[in-house]
Each structure stands twice: as structure tokens, then as C-alpha cells.
C-alpha positions in Angstrom: -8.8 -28.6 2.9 -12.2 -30.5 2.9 -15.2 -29.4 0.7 -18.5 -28.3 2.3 -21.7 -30.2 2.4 -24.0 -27.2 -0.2 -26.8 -28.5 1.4 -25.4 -26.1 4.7 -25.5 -23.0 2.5 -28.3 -20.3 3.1 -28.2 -19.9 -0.4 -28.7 -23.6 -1.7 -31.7 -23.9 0.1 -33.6 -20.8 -0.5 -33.0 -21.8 -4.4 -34.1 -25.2 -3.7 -37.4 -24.5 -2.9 -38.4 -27.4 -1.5 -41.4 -27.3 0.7 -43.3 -24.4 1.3 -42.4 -20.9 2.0 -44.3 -21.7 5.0 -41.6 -24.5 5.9 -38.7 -22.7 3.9 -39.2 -19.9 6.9 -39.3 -22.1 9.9 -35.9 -24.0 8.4 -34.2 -20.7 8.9 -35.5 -19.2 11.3 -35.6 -21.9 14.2 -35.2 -25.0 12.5 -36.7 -28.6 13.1 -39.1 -27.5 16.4 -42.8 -28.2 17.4 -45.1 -25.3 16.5 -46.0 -24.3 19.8 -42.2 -23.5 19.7 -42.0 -21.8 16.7 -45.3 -19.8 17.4 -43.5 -18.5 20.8 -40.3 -17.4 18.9 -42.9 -15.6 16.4 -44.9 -13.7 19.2 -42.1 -12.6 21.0 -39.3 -11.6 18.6 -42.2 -9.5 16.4 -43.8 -8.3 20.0 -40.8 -6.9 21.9 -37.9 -7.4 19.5 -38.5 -3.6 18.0 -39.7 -2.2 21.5 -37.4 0.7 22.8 -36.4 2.0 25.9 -35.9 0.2 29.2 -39.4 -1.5 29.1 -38.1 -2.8 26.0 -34.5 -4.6 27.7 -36.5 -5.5 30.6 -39.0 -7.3 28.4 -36.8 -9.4 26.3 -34.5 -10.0 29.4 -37.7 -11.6 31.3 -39.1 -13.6 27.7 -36.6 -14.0 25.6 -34.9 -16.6 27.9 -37.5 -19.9 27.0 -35.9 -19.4 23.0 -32.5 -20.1 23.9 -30.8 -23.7 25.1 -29.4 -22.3 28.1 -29.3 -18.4 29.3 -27.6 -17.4 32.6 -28.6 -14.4 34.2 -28.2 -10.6 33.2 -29.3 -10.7 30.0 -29.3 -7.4 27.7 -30.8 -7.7 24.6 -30.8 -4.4 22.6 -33.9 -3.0 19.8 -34.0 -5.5 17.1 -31.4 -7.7 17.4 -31.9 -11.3 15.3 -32.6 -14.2 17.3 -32.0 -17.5 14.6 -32.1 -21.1 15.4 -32.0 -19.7 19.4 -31.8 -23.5 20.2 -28.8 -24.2 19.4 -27.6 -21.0 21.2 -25.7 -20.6 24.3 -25.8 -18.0 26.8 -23.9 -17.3 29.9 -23.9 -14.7 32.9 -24.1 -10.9 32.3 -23.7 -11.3 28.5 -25.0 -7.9 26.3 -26.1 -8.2 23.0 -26.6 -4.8 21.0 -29.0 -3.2 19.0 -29.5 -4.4 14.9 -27.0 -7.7 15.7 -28.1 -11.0 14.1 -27.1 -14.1 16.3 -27.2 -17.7 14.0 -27.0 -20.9 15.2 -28.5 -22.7 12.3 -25.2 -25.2 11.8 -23.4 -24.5 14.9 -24.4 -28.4 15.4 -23.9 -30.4 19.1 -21.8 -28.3 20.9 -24.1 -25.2 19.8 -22.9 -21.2 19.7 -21.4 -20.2 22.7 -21.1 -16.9 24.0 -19.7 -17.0 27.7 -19.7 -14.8 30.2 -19.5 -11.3 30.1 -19.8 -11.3 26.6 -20.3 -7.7 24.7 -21.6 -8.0 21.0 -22.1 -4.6 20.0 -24.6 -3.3 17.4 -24.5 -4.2 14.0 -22.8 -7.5 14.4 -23.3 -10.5 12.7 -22.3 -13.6 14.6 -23.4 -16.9 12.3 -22.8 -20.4 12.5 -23.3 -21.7 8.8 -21.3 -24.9 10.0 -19.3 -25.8 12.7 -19.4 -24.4 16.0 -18.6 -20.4 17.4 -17.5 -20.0 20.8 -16.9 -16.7 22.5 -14.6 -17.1 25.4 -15.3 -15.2 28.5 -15.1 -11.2 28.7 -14.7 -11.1 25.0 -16.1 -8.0 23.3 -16.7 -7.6 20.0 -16.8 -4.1 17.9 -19.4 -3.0 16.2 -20.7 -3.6 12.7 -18.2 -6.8 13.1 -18.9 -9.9 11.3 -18.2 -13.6 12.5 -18.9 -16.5 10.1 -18.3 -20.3 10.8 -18.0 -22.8 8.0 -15.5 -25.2 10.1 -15.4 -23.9 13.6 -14.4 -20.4 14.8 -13.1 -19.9 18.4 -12.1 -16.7 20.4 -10.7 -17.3 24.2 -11.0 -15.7 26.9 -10.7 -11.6 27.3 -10.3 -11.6 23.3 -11.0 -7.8 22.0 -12.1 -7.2 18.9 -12.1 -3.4 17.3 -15.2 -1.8 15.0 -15.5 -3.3 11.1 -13.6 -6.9 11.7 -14.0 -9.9 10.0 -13.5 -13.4 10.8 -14.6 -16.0 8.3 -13.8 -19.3 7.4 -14.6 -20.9 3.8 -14.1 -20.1 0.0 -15.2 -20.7 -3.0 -13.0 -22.7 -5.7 -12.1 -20.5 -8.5 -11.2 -23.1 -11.4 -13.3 -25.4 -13.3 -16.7 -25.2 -14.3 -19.4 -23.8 -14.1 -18.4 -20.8 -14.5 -20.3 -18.3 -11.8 -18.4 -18.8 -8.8 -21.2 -19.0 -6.4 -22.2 -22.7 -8.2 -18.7 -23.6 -7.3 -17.6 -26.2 -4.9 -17.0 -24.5 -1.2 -14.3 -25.6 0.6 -12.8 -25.0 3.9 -8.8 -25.0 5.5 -10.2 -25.6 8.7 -11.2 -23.8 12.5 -10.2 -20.4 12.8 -9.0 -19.9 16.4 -7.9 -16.3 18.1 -6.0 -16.7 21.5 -6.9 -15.5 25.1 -6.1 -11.8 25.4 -5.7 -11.0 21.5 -6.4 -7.5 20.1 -8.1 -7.1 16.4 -7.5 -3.7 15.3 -10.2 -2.1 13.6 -11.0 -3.9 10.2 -8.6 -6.3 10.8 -10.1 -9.7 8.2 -8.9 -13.2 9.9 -8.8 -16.1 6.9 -10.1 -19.4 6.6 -7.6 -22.0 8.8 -5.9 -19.5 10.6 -4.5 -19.1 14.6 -3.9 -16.4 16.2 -2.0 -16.9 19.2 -2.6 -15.5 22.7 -2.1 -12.3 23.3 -1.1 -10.9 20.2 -2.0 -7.5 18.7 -2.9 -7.5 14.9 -2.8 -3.9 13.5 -5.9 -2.0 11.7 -6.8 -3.6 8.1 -4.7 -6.3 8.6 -5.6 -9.4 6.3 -4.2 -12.5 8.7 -4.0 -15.3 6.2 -1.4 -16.9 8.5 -0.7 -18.4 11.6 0.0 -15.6 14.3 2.5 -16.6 17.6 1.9 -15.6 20.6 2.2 -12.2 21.8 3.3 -11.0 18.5 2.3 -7.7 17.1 1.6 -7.7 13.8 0.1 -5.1 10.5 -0.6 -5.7 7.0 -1.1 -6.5 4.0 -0.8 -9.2 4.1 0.0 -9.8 7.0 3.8 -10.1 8.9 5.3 -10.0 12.2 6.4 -7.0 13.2 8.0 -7.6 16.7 7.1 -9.3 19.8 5.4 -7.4 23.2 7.7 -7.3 25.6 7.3 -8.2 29.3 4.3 -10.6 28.0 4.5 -14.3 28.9 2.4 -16.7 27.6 
């Protein structure tokens, strides 16, 4: 269990208020770049971000592309999908982003957020890096309105499958002690949260801080996984348990 720097919190530093709001924006939005830079992101998120239709995918696909630390090709970029910190962000071959997602990368540090290719985000998703990296492995799709949080490091392999309304996010708040308002508690991490190549989430399955998820294994709709998961195992719950093992599956 280790404690997390505040400092990395959204929250900490809009209530710092240091600098101005001016500033305060560009820290969240695309973080420590030249204005030039920060002027592009302005003029093309607020120009084409919002624009339907094909024109609009064609568009982004052609200027979206500078943003980003690396972007293969075949980029889809749906109507106003969140672009933040798009430097620190990854972006393979044939990768689809849907409409109304938000993409983070503010604390996703060295290694950046990863999304590899073939990756499907569909709309409504939230995919932040508060701290610690987030790596999509290849073919990996997640369902919409899904929400994926790093604190300490979330990973998903290859061909991972994730249904509509999941939730994957590392970090907590301490309960005990004072103050007394929980959100001016110490946070605190157990660690990466990790789901293995060719693992199934059913829909609004939640995945707990510290956890591993094996390969191939199927966990059950509105299953709360606050444990290690073998592989192949199909699991359902409350939380959740075992229920048997797929059979004919090797891993």
C-alpha cells in the first residue's frame, strides 16, 4: 500500500489556485508545452472537435495527429471526444475513439497512455491517467459509458473485451483519522491493476485497486473483483468468487 503524492489530484490543484486561471487551464489541459503548442490544441479541438458527419472524422483524422506523441494510421476520432495532455498519449494502427469519450494523459508519466492497435473506445468512456501509466493491449475494446482510472498503473492485454458500464480503478481514500471529510484524507494505493489477454468484463463489472485478473477469464455482470482472478476462470459476484474454470482453454 503506498500513499499518493495529493499534488497528482485534479482536485488539489484546482483548490490550490496557484497561478492563474489562465495557467490553471493549460496545467490540465496539455500541461508544461510552448504556446504555439497549446494554441494548436485550442484551435483544433474547439474548431473540429464538435463537427459532425464524415467531414468531421476526416478532419480530425488529418489534424488531430500533430497533438498526440505518436499516432499510427487509421485514426477515428468521433463528435466531441476530450483530447487531455495529448502528449503524453499513444496511438497505434486503426485505433477508434467514440463520440463524448475523454482520453487523459496528464500523470500517465514516461511510458505515456497507450492504446495499441485496433483499439475500440466507445462513446462515453473515460480513460484517465491521474498517475501511473494505462496501456491498452491490442484489439481490446472497451464498452460504452466505461470508466478507466489509473492511480498506480492499469494494464489490459491483448484482445481484452470489456462490456457497457465497467469500472476499473485503482486508489482509495483512508477512512480513519482526521480530518474528518474524506476527500482531505490521505489517498493511498495497493498497486497496478492488470486484466489478462483475452479476458471478458461483463457489463458493470467494477475491478479494485491492486487486483489481476488472469488471461482469459470471464467475470460475470456487476461483479465487484476485489481479488486476484486465475486464469481462465469464470467468475460472478458480490463480491466476487470463482465459479468454475472454462474448459478446453489453455493458457
Amino acid at each position: 500500500m503506498s500513499t499518493i503524492d495529493s499534488e497528482k489530484l485534479i482536485r488539489h490543484k484546482l483548490s490550490a489556485g496557484r497561478g492563474s486561471p489562465f495557467q490553471t487551464y493549460k496545467n490540465l489541459t496539455v500541461g508544461d508545452v510552448g504556446l504555439g503548442r497549446f494554441v494548436l490544441y485550442e484551435l483544433l479541438t474547439m474548431l473540429f472537435g464538435p463537427m459532425p458527419g464524415g467531414i468531421g472524422f476526416w478532419l480530425r483524422k488529418k489534424c488531430y495527429p500533430p497533438l498526440f506523441r505518436s499516432v499510427g494510421r487509421g485514426l477515428i476520432i468521433g463528435r466531441n471526444v476530450v483530447i487531455r495532455h495529448p502528449s503524453n498519449i499513444v496511438i497505434g494502427d486503426n485505433v477508434t475513439i467514440d463520440d463524448n469519450s475523454l482520453i487523459d494523459g496528464r500523470g500517465a508519466g514516461d511510458t505515456g497512455l497507450v492504446l495499441e492497435d485496433e483499439v475500440i473506445i466507445n462513446r462515453n468512456c473515460m480513460i484517465q491517467a491521474k498517475g501511473g501509466r494505462i496501456r491498452l493491449g491490442r484489439r481490446t475494446t472497451v464498452g460504452s459509458n466505461s470508466v478507466i482510472v489509473s492511480t498506480a498503473g492499469v494494464e489490459l492485454g491483448e484482445a481484452v473485451m470489456t462490456a457497457g458500464n465497467c469500472y476499473v480503478s485503482a486508489g482509495a481514500y483512508r477512512v480513519d483519522g482526521q480530518p474528518a471529510a474524506i476527500m482531505d484524507q490521505d489517498a493511498y494505493s495497493d498497486g497496478p491493476i492488470s486484466i489478462g489477454d483475452g479476458a471478458w468484463l461483463g457489463t458493470g463489472v467494477i475491478v479494485l485497486d491492486g487486483v489481476s485478473v488472469g488471461k482469459g477469464a470471464v467475470i460475470g455482470a456487476n461483479a465487484v473483483v476485489n481479488k486476484d482472478i486465475p486464469d481462465a476462470a469464470i467468475a460472478a459476484g458480490v463480491p466476487v468468487r470463482v465459479l468454475r474454470t472454462r474448459r478446453n482453454v489453455a493458457y
